[in-house]
N, C-alpha and C positions, 0 to 999 in steps of 0.2 A: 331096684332089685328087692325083691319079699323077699324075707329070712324067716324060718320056722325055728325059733330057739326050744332049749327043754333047759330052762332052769329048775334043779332040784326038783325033776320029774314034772314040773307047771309048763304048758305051752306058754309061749309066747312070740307074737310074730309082730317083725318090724319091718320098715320098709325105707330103704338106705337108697340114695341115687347110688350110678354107676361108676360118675366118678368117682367118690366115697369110696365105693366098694375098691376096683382098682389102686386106691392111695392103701387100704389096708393089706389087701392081696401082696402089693410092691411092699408093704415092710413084714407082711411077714413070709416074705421071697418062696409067696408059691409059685409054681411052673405051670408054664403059659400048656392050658391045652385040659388042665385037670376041672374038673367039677368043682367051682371056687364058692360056688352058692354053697353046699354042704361042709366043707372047710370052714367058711367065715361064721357058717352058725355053729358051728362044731367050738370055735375060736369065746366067740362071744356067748354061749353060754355057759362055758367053761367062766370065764371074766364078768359074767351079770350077776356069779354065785357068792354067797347065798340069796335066795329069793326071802325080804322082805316087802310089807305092804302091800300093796295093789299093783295091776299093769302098768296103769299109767307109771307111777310110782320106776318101777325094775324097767321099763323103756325109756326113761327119763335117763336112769341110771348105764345104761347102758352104752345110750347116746355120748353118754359125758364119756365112757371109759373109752368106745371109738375117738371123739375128740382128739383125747389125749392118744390116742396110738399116731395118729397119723398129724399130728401137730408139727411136723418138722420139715422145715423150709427144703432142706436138701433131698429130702425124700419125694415132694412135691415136682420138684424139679425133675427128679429120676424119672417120674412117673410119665410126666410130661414127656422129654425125652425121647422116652421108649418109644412114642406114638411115630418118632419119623423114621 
């Protein structure tokens, strides 16, 4: 999935798999059916702020702060889950 963030009015676009995206979607318990590509960049460039340094740099950063959202075994499992 592309994401088009707007850190501190700077574009920046990333590019997340699907599951990724889904593990964060599941914790931040948006509802199945909504426009979740504009949500999760809405999310995350809220979370990449403020923009220091270069792209690479704030996509680095960014990455790390998804990491840490979706780091949790039992959410994992939720996710999973859901699919049966």
């Amino acid at each position: 999935m592309k994401l088009e963030l707007s850190i501190d009015s700077k574009p920046l676009t990333i590019e997340i798999d699907d599951v990724i995206a889904g593990l964060l979607a599941a914790r931040l318990n948006l509802p199945a059916g909504v426009n979740q590509e504009v949500l999760l960049a809405g999310y995350l460039s809220e979370k990449g702020e403020p923009w220091t340094l270069d792209e690479d740099h704030m996509r680095r950063r960014v990455l790390r702060r998804l990491i840490l959202d979706i780091a949790d075994p039992a959410l994992v499992i939720k996710h999973l889950m859901a699919d049966k």
